[in-house]
Structure formats: structure tokens, C-alpha cells
C-alpha positions as CSV (number, residue, x, y, z in Angstrom):
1,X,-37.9,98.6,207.0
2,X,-39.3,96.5,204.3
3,X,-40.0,97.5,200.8
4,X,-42.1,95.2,198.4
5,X,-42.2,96.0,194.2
6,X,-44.4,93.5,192.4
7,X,-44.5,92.8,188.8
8,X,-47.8,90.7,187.7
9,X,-48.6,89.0,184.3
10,X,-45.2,88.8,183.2
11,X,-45.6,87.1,179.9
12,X,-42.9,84.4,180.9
13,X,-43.2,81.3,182.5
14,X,-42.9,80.6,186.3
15,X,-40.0,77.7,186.2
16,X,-38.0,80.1,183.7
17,X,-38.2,83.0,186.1
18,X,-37.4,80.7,189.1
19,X,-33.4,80.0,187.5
20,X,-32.9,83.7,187.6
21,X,-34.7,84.6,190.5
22,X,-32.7,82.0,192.8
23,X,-29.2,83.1,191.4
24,X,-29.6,87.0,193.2
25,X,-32.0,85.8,196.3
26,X,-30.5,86.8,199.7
27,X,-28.2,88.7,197.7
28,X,-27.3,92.8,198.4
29,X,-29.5,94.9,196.1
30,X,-26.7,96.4,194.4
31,X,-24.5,93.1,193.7
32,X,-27.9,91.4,192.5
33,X,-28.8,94.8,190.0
34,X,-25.0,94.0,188.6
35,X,-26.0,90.4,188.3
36,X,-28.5,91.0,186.6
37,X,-27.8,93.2,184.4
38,X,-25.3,91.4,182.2
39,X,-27.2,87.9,182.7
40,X,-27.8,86.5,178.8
41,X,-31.0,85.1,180.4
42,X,-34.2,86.9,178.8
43,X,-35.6,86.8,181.7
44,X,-33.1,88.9,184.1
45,X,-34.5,91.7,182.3
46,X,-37.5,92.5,183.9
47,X,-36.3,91.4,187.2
48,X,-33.6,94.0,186.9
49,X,-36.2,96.7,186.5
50,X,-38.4,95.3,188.9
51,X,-35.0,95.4,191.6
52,X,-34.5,99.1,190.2
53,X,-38.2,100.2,190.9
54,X,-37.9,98.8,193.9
55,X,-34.5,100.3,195.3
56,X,-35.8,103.8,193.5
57,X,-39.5,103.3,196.0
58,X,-36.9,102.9,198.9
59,X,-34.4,106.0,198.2
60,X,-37.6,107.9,197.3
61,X,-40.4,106.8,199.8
62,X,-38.4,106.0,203.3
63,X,-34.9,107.4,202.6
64,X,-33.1,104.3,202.6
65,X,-29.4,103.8,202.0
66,X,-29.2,101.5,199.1
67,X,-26.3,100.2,199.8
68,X,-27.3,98.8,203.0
69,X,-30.5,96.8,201.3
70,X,-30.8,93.4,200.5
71,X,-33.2,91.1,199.4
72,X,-34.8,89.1,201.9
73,X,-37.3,87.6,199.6
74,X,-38.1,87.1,196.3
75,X,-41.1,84.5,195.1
76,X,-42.3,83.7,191.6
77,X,-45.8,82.3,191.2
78,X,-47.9,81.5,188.3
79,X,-50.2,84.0,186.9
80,X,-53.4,83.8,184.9
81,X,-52.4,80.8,182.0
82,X,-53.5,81.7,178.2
83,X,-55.5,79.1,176.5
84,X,-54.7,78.6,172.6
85,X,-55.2,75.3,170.4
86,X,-52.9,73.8,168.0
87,X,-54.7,72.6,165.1
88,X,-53.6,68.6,164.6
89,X,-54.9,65.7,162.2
90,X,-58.2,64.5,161.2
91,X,-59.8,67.8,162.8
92,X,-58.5,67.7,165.8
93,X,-56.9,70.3,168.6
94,X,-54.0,70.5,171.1
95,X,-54.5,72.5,174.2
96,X,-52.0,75.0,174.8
97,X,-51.0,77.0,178.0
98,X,-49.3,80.2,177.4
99,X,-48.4,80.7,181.2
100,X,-47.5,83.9,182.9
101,X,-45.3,85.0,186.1
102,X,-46.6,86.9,189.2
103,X,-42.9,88.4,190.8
104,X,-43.1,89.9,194.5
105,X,-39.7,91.2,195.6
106,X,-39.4,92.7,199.0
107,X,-36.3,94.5,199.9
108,X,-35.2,94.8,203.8
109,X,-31.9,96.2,205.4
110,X,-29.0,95.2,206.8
111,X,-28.8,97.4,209.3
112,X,-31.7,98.9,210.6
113,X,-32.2,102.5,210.4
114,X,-33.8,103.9,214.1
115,X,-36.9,106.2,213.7
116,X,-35.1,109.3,215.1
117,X,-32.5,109.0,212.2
118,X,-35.2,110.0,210.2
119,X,-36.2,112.7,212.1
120,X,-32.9,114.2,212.2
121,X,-32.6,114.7,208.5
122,X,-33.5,118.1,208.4
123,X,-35.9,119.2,205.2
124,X,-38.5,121.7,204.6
125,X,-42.0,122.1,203.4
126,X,-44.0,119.4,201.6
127,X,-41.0,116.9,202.2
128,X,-40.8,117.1,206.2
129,X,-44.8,116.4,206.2
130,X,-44.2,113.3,204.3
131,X,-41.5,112.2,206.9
132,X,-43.7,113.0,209.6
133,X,-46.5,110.8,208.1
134,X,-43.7,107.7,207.1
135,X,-42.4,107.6,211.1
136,X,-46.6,108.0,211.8
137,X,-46.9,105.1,209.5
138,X,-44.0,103.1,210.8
139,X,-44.9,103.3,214.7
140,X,-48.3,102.3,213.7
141,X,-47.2,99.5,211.9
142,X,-44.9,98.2,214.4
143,X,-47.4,98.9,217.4
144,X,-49.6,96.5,215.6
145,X,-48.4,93.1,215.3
146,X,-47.7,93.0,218.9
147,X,-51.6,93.4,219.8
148,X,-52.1,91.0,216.5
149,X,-50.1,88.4,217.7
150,X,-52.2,88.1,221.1
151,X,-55.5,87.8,219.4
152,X,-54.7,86.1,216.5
153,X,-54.5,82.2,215.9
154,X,-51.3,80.4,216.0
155,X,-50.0,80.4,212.6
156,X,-50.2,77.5,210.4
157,X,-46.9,76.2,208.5
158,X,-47.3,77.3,204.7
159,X,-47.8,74.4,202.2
160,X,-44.9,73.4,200.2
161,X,-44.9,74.0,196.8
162,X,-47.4,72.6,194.6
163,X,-49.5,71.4,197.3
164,X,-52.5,74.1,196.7
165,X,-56.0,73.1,195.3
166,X,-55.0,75.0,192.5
167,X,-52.2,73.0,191.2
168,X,-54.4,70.2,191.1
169,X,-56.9,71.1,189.0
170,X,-56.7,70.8,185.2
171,X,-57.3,73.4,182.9
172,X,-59.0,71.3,180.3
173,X,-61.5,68.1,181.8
174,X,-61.3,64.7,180.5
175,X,-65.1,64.5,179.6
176,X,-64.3,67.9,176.9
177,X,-61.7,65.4,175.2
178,X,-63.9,62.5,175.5
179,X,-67.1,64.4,173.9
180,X,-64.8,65.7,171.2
181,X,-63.3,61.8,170.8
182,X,-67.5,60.7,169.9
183,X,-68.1,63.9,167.3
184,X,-64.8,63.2,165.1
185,X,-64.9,59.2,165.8
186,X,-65.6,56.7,162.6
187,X,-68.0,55.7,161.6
188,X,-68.5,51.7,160.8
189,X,-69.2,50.8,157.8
């Protein structure tokens, strides 16, 4: 069973997050959390609470073993950018992007637990009603993509990195430059 933990806006940028973040990918949860945790990187910090919140959602939620998770994917993408200026010469201004980090982390096992084992775990009240709706939930999830896959198009490869519309466009046009270039130009004499 998968478990996802995401951790948006992380005032850090993407390509700094990416060194840490391939060092404990594929890695088992509780090797990576060591990692991790005595990395001098400043960014290992929140990606050791984001692993902890998301080992804690699969002990609590689905009654996972955590020493049979790993991480079967973890992607950093760029959030929402700042925009500040940098006061320069003669009245002029620098563009700056303070960029932030978007961090999903899914979590799967290496063995799979079966749906009976679950069952089996004897509990009372509140806490057997929750299992009962989590094995609901799980046959309903995994009756689905099977009737999804039938109607559905055939999947397109994903773009390689970089190759979005998004990445393409600039944050600050050429004609905003170009106006500013005709306000604080000389004037002849």
C-alpha cells in the first residue's frame, strides 16, 4: 500500500533540495530517516520531518510495519517564485527570484501486506470501524484501475525535465526592461 506526505512552499530552492533528495531515493525509510538526520545539509531537515510524517501517517492510518517501507518515489518541483528587486546604479533594478520547493514523498512496501492481515488484527470500538472503512477503501481502490485502464486512453510518456510550457516562460518580459531602458536613458545634449 502506498502512502504519499507532501510538503509545499518550502522556502528553499528546487536544485538544493534535489542533492539531498537523490542521496535517500529508493532507499528503506528507516536507513533514509538515519541519513538524514545527521546530513550537515540544511536542507535534510525538513525532508527528515517530511519522511517522519510520513512513516507516522502509515503506522497510524494503515498499520504498516515501518520497517518493511521504502521509498519508491520522491520528486522535487518548483513552487510559487518570490519576486524582489535589487536596487543597482543610475536608478536602476535587478530582478530577483526567491524560489520555493513543492516535495511529494510516497512511501510503498516491500512486502505487501494481504487485506486479511488486516482483518486479523483484533481491536475494538472506534478502531475496528476505521479498519473496516481502510480494507473498504483499499478494495475500492484496487477494483478501480482495472475498469480505468479499459476505458481510458493509452497513456502518454511524461516529459523530461524542463520540457513544460512553464519552464519556458520568463518571469520578467523583455519589453518591461526595454520601457524602463527609454525612462532612465540620456538625454542628448
Amino acid at each position: 500500500m502506498k502512502v504519499t506526505a507532501k510538503l509545499d512552499n518550502l522556502r528553499m530552492s528546487p536544485r538544493k533540495v534535489r542533492l539531498v533528495a537523490n542521496l535517500v531515493k529508493g532507499m528503506n525509510a528507516k536507513k533514509a530517516q538515519a541519513q538524514l538526520r545527521f546530513m550537515s545539509k540544511k536542507t535534510a531537515e525538513p525532508l527528515y520531518k517530511l519522511l517522519s510524517s510520513a512513516i507516522g501517517n502509515a503506522k497510524h492510518n494503515f498499520s504498516l510495519d515501518e520497517n518493511n517501507l521504502f521509498i519508491s518515489k520522491l520528486t522535487v518541483e518548483a513552487g510559487l517564485s518570490l519576486k524582489r528587486w535589487l536596487p543597482r546604479a543610475m536608478g536602476r533594478a535587478t530582478p530577483i527570484l526567491k524560489r520555493t520547493s513543492k516535495i511529494n514523498l510516497i512511501l510503498d512496501e516491500k512486502v505487501p501486506t494481504k487485506i486479511s492481515d488486516i482483518k486479523k488484527k483484533k481491536s475494538t470500538g472506534k478502531e475496528e470501524l476505521r479498519e473496516k472503512s481502510i480494507v473498504e477503501k483499499e478494495e475500492k481502490i484496487l477494483a478501480v484501475p482495472e475498469q480505468a485502464e479499459s476505458k481510458t486512453k493509452p497513456s502518454v510518456p511524461a516529459k523530461p525535465y524542463g520540457a513544460s510550457t512553464q519552464s519556458k516562460k520568463r518571469f520578467f518580459s523583455r519589453q518591461t526592461f526595454g520601457n524602463m531602458k527609454k525612462v532612465f536613458r540620456r538625454k542628448s545634449i
